[in-house]
C-alpha positions as a Markdown table, in Angstrom:
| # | Residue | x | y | z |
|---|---|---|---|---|
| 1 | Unk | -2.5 | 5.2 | -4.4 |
| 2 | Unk | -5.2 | 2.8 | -5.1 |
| 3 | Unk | -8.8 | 2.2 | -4.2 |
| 4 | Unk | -9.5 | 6.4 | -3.3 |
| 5 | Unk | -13.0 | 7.4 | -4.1 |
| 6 | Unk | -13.0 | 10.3 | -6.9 |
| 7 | Unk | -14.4 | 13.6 | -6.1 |
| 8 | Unk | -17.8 | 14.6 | -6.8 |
| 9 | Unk | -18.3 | 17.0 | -9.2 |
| 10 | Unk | -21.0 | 18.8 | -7.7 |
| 11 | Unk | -18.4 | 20.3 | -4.7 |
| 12 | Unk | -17.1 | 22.6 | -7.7 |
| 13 | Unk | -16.8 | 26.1 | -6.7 |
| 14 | Unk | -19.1 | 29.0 | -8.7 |
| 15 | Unk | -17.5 | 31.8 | -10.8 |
| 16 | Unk | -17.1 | 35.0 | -9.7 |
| 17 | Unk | -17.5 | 35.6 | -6.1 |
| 18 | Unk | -16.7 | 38.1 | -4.4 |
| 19 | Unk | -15.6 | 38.5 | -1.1 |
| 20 | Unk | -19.3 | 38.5 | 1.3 |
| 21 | Unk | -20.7 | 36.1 | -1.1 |
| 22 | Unk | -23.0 | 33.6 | 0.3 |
| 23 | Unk | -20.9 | 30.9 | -0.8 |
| 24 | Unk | -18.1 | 32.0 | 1.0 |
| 25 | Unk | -17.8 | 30.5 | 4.2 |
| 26 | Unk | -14.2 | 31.3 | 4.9 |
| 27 | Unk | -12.2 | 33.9 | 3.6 |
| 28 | Unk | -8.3 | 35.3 | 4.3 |
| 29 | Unk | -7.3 | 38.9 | 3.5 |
| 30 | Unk | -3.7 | 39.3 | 3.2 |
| 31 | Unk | -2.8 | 37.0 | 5.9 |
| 32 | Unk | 0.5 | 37.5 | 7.5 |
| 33 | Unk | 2.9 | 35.3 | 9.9 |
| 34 | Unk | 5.9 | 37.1 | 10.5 |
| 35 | Unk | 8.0 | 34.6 | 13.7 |
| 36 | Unk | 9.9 | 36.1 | 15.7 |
| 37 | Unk | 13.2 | 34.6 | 13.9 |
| 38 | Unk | 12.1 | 36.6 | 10.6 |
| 39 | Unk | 10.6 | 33.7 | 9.2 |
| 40 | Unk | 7.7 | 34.7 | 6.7 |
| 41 | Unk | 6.0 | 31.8 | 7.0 |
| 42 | Unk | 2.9 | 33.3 | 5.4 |
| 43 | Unk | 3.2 | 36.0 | 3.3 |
| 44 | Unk | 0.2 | 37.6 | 1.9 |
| 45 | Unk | -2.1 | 35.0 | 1.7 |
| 46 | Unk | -5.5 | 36.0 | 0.2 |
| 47 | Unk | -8.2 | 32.9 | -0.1 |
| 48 | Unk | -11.8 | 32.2 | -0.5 |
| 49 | Unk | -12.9 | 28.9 | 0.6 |
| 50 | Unk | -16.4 | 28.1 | -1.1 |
| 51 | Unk | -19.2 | 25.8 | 0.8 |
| 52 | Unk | -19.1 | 22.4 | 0.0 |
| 53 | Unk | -15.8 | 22.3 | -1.9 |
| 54 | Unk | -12.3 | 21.0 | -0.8 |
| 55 | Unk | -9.7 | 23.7 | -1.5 |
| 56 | Unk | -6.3 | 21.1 | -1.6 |
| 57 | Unk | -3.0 | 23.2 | -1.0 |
| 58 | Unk | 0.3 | 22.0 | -1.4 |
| 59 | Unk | 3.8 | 22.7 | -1.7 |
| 60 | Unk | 7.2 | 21.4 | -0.5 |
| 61 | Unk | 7.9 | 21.1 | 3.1 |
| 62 | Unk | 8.5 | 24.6 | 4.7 |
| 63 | Unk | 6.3 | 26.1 | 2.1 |
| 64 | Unk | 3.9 | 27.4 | 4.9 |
| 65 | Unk | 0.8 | 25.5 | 4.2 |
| 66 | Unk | 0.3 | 24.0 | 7.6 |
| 67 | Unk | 1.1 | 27.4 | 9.5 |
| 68 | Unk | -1.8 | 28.8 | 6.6 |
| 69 | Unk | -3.7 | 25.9 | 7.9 |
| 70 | Unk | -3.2 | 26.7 | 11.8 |
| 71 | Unk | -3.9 | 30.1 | 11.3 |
| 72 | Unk | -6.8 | 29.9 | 9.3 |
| 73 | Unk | -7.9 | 27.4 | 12.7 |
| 74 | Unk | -6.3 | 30.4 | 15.1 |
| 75 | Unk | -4.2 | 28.3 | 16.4 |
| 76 | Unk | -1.9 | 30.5 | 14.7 |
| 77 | Unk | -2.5 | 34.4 | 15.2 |
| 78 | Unk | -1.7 | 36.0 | 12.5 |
| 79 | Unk | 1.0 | 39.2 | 12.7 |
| 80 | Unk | -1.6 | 41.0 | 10.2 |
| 81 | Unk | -4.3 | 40.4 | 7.8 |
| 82 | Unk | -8.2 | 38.7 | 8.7 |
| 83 | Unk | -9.2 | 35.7 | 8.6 |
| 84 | Unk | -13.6 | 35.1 | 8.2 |
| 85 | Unk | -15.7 | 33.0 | 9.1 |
| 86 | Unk | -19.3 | 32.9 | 7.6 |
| 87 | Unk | -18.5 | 36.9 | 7.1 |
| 88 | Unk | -17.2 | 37.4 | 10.6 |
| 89 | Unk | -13.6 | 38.6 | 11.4 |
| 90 | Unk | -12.6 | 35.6 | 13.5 |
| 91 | Unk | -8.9 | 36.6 | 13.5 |
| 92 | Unk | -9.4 | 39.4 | 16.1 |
| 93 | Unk | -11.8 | 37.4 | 18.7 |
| 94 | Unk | -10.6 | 36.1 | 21.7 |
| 95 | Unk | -11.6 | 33.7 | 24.4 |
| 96 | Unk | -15.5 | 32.9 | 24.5 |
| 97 | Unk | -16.3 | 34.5 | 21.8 |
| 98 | Unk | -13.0 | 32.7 | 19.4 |
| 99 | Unk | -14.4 | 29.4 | 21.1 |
| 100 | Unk | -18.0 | 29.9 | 20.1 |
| 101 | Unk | -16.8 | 30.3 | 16.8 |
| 102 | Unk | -14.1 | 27.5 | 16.5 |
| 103 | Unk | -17.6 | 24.9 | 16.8 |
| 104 | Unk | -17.5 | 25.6 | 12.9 |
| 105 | Unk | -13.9 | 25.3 | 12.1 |
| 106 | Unk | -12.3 | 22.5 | 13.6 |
| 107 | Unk | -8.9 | 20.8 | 12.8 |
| 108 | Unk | -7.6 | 17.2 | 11.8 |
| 109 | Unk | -3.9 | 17.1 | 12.7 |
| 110 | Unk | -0.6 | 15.7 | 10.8 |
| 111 | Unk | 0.1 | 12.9 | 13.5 |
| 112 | Unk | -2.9 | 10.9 | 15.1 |
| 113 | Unk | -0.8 | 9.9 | 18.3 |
| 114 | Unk | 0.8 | 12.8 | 19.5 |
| 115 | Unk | -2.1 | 14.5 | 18.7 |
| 116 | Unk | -4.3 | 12.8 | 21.1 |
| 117 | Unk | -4.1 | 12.9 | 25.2 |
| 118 | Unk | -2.1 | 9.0 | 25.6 |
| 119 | Unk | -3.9 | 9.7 | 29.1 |
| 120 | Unk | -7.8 | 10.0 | 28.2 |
| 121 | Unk | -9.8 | 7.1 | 26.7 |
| 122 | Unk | -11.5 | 7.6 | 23.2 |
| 123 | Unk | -14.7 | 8.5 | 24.6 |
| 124 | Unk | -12.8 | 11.2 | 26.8 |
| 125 | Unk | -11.3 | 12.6 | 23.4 |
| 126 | Unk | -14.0 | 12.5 | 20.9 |
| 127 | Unk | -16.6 | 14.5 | 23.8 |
| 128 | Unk | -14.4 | 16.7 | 25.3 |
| 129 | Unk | -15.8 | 19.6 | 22.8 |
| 130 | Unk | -19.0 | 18.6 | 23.6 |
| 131 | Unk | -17.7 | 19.3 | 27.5 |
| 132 | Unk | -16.0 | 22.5 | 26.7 |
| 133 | Unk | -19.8 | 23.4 | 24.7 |
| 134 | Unk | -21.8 | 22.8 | 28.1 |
| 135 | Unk | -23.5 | 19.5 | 27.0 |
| 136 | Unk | -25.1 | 17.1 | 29.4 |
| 137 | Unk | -23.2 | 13.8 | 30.4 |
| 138 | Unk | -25.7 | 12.1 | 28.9 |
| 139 | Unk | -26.0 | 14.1 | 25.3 |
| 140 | Unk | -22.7 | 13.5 | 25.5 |
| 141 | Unk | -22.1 | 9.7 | 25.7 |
| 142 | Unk | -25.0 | 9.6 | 22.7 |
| 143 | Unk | -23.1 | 11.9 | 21.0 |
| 144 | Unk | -19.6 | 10.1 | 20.8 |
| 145 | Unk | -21.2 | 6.5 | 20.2 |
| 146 | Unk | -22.7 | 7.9 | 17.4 |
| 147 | Unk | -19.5 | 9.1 | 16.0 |
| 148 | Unk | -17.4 | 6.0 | 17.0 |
| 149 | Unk | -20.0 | 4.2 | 14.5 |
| 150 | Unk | -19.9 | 7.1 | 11.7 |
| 151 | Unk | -16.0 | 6.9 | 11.5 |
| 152 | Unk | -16.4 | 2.8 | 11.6 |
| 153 | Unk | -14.5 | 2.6 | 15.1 |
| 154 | Unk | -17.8 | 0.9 | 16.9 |
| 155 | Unk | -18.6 | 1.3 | 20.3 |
| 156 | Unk | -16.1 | -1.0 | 21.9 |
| 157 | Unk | -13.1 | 1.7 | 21.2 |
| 158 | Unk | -15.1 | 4.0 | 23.6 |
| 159 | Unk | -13.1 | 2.9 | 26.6 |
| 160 | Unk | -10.0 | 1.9 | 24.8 |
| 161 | Unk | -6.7 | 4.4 | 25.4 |
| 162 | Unk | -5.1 | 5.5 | 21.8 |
| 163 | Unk | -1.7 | 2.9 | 22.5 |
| 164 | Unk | -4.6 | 0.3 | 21.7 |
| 165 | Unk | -5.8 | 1.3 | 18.3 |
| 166 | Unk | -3.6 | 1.4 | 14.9 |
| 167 | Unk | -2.6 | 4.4 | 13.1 |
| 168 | Unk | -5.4 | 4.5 | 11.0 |
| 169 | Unk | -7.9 | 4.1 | 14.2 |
| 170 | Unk | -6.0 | 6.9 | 15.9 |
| 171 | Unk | -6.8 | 9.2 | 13.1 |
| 172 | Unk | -10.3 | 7.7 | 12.7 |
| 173 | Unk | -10.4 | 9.1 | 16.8 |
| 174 | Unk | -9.5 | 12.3 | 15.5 |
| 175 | Unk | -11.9 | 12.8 | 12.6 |
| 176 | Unk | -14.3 | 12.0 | 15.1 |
| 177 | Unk | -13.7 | 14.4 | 17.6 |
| 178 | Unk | -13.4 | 17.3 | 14.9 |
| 179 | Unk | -16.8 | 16.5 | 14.3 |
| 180 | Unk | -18.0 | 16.5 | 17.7 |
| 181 | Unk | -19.6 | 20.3 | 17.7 |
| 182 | Unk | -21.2 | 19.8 | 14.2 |
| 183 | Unk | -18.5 | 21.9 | 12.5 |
| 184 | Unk | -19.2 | 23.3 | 8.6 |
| 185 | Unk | -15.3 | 23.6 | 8.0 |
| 186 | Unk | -12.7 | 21.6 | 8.6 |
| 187 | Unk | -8.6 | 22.1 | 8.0 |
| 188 | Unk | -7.1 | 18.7 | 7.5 |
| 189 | Unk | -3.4 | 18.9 | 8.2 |
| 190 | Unk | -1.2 | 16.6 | 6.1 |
| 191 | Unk | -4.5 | 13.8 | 7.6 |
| 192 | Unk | -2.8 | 10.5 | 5.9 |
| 193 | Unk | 0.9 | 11.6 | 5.5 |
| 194 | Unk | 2.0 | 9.2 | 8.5 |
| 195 | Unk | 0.0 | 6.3 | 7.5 |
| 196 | Unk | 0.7 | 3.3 | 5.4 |
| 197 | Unk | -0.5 | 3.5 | 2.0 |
| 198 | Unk | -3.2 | 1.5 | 1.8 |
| 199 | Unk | -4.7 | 3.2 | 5.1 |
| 200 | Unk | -4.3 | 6.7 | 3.4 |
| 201 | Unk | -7.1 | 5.4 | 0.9 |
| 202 | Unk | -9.5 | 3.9 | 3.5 |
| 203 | Unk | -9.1 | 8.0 | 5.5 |
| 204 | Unk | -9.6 | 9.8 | 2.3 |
| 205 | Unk | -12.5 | 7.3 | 1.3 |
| 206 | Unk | -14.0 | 8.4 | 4.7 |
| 207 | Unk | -13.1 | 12.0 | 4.5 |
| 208 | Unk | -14.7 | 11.9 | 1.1 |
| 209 | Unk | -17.9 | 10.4 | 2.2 |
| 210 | Unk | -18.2 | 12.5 | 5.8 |
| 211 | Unk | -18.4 | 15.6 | 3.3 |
| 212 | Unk | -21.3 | 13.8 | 1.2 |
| 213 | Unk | -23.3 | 12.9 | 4.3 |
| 214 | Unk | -22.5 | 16.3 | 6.5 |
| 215 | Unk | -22.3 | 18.8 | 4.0 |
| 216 | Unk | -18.8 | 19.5 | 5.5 |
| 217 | Unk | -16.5 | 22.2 | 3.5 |
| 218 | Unk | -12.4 | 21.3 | 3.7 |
| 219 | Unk | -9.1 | 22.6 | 3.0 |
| 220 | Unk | -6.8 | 19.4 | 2.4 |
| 221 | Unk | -2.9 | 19.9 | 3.1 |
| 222 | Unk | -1.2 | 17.8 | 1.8 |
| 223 | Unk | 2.5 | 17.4 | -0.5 |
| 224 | Unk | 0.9 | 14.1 | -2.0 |
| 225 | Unk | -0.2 | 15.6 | -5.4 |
| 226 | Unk | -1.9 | 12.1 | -6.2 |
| 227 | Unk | -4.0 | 12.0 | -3.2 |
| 228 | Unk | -5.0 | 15.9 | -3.5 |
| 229 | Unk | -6.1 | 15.0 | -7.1 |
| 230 | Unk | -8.9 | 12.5 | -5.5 |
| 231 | Unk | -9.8 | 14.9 | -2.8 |
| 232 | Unk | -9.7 | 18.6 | -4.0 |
| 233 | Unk | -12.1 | 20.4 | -6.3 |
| 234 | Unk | -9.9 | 23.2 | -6.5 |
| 235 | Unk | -6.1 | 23.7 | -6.0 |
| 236 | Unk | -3.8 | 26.4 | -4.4 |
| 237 | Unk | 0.3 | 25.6 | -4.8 |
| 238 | Unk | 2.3 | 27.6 | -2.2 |
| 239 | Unk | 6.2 | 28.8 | -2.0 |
| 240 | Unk | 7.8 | 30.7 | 0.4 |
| 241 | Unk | 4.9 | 31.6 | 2.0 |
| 242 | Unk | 3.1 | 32.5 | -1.1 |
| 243 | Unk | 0.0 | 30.8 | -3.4 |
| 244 | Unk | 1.7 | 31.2 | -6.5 |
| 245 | Unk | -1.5 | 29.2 | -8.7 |
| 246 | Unk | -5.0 | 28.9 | -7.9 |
| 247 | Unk | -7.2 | 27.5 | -10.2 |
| 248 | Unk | -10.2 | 24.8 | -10.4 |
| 249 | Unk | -8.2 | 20.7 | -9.6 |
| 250 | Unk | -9.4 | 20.1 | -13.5 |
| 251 | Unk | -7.3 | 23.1 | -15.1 |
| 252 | Unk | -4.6 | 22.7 | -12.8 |
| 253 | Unk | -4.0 | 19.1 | -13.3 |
| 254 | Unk | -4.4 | 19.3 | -17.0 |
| 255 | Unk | -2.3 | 22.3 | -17.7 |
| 256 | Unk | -0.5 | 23.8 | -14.6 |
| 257 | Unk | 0.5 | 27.9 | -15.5 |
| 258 | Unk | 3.2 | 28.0 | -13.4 |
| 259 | Unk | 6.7 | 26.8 | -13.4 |
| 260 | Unk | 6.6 | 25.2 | -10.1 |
| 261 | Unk | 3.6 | 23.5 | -10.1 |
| 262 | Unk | 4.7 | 21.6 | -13.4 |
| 263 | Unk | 7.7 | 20.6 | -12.1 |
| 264 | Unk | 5.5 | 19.2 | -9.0 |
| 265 | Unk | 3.4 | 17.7 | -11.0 |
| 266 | Unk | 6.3 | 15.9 | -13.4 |
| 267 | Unk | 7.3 | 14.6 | -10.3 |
| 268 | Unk | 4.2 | 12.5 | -9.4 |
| 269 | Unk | 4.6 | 8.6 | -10.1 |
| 270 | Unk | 2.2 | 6.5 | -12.1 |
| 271 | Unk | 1.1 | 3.2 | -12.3 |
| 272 | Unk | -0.2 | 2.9 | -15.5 |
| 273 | Unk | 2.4 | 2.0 | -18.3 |
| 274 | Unk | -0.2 | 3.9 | -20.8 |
| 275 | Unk | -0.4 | 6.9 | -19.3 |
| 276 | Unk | 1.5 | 9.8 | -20.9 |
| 277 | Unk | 3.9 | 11.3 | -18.9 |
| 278 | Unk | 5.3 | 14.4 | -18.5 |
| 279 | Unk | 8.8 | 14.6 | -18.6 |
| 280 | Unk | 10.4 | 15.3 | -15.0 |
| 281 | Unk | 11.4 | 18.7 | -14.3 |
| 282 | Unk | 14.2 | 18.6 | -11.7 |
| 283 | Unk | 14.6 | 21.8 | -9.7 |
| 284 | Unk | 18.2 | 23.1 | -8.8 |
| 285 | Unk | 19.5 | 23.7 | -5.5 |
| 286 | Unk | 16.7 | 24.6 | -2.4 |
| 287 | Unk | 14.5 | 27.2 | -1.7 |
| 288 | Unk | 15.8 | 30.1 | -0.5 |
| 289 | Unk | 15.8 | 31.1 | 2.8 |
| 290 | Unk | 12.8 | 32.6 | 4.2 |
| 291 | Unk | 14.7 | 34.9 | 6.4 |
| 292 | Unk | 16.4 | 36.8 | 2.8 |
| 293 | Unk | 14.1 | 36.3 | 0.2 |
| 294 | Unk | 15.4 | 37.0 | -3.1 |
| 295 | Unk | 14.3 | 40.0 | -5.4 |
| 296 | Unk | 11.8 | 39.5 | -8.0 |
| 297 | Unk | 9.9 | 36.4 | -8.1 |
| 298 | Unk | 10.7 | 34.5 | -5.8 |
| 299 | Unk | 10.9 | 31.2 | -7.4 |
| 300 | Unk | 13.6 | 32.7 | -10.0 |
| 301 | Unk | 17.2 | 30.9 | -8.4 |
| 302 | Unk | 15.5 | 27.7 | -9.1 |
| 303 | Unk | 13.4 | 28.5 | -12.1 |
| 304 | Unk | 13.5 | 26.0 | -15.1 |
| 305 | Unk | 11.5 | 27.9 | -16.9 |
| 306 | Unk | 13.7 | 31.3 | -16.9 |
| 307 | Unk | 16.8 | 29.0 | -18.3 |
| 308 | Unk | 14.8 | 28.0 | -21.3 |
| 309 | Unk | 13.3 | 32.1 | -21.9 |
| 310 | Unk | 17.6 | 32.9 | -21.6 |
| 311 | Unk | 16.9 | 34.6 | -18.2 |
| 312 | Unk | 14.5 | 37.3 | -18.6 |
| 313 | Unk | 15.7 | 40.1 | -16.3 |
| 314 | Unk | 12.0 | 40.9 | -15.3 |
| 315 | Unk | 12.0 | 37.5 | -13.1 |
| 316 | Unk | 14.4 | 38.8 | -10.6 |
| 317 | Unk | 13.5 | 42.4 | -10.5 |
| 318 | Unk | 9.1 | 42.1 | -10.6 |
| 319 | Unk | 7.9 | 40.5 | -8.0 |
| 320 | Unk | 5.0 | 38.8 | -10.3 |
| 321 | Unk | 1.2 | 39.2 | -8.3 |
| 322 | Unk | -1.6 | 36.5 | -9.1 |
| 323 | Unk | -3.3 | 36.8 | -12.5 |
| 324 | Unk | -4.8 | 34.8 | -15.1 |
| 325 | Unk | -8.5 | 34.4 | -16.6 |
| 326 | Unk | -11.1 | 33.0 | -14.9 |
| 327 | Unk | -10.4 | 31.1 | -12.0 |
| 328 | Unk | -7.3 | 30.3 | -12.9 |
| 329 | Unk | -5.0 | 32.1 | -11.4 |
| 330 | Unk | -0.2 | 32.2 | -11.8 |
| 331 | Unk | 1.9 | 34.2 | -10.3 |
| 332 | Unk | 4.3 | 34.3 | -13.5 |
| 333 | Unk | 5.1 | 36.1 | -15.8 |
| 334 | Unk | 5.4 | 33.7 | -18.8 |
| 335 | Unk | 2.7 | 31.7 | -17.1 |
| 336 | Unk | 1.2 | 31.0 | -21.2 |
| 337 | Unk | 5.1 | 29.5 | -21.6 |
| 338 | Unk | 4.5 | 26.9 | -19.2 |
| 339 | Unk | 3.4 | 23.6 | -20.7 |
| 340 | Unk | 4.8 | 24.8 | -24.3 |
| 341 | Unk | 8.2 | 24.6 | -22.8 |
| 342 | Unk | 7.7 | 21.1 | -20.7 |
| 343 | Unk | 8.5 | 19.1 | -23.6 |
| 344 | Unk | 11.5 | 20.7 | -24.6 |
């Protein structure tokens, strides 16, 4: 992807908090999302999300990072574990008090049609938070000019029914309305997966300078490694339900610690015929089901890296927790193997 903004340095998340921190505006403790098909769509998820960073996570499709994402919005209950908001348990309110607090943790979705009333005009989209707040008609209509012209929509789209904008304007629509109660964090959804690629880099451009002008806080889903290297200060790689690497988007990108992440990484193209490449890392087979996850580590069936230690019998009998130093973080037990072994 060309023409994405690069991003600022000074979004990158201090050392050492602990959970309560200040600088902690949202937090998940052991988050868990058991569906009532035995899916573990989110198993064990424990995060901190910093003000004023973007925390990208990715993973393959059926990973769990948009049910993470949903349930770190409540859109989602979770079947056990908290979720925090600016030190409050959010995951146990309910009705006024769950709205009150979802004005600070809003949510830009995967799809900007569907996720849109075809029936209501923009203006009817972008202020009906502002409705559901109790604000004036007229505090209103100021409101969602002002933010037709901050996403670069202009006033004339107020009256305009989503069928009449583009992809790009649709999603533009629903930036806008996520910001419509002044929120601190927002969760964007896979925001430019079902654009055209040279509308992806005018959303993350805007994303990226919303943040600079609002002092916004995000967590960026997203399978696109390239774009999630131009939005995220730090990075969490999930699988099977699991963040199996956390670590700051500099360290991860330059040396991933675990097996998976490398072989996601080997797998992003480049356009520069300079650039040195890592070799690809093909994974066999799919991941396992969620319903019977396998012993161990759960990445072991389709682990590259186990072939090449002559399959250690501690990878399917440990399950391997989160370690590392600093805040770099593997959930491996060779993670130190990783990027020695990439060039074999």
């Amino acid at each position: 992807m060309t023409g994405l903004s690069r991003k600022s340095s000074s979004a990158q998340p201090k050392d050492n908090l602990s959970p309560g921190d200040v600088d902690t505006v949202l937090e998940a403790r052991d988050l868990h999302v058991l569906f009532s098909n035995g899916v573990r769509a989110v198993d064990g998820v424990s995060l901190q999300l910093h003000r004023g960073e973007t925390l990208g996570v990715v993973g393959e499709s059926g990973c769990g990072k948009s049910t993470l994402g949903r349930t770190l919005c409540m859109l989602q209950v979770p079947s056990s574990g908290k979720v925090l908001l600016n030190g409050s348990t959010i995951s146990d309110m309910k009705g006024r008090n769950l709205r009150a607090a979802r004005k600070n943790l809003q949510m830009v979705f995967q799809d900007p049609y569907s996720s849109l009333d075809p029936r209501q005009r923009a203006g009817q989209i972008i202020s009906e938070p502002l409705l559901l707040a109790g604000a004036a008609k007229a505090q209103r209509q100021a409101r969602t000019y002002e933010l037709l012209d901050l996403v670069s929509i202009g006033p004339s789209g107020y009256s305009r029914f989503p069928r009449e904008f583009s992809g790009g304007q649709r999603q533009r629509i629903g930036i806008a309305r996520s910001l419509a109660a002044n929120p601190k964090v927002i969760i964007c959804d896979e925001p430019v997966s079902a654009l055209d690629v040279s509308v992806q880099a005018q959303i993350v451009n805007l994303l990226v300078s919303l943040q600079k002008k609002l002092n916004l806080t995000y967590v960026f889903i997203s399978h696109d490694l390239a774009v999630v290297r131009q939005m995220a200060s730090r990075v969490a790689v999930m699988y099977l339900g699991r963040i199996v690497e956390i670590a700051s988007a500099d360290s991860f990108f330059s040396g991933p610690r675990h097996p998976y992440s490398a072989a996601l990484l080997s797998a992003v193209p480049s356009m520069s015929i300079s650039a040195t490449r890592r070799k690809p890392i093909p994974l066999a087979g799919d991941p396992p089901s969620p319903i019977n996850l396998p012993s161990g580590c759960r990445f072991h069936t389709r682990c590259w890296l186990k072939e090449k230690l002559h399959s250690p019998e501690i990878c399917s009998t440990v399950d391997p927790m989160l370690a590392g130093e600093g805040n770099h973080q593997a959930a491996c037990h060779f993670q130190h193997s990783v990027n020695a072994k990439t060039g074999d």
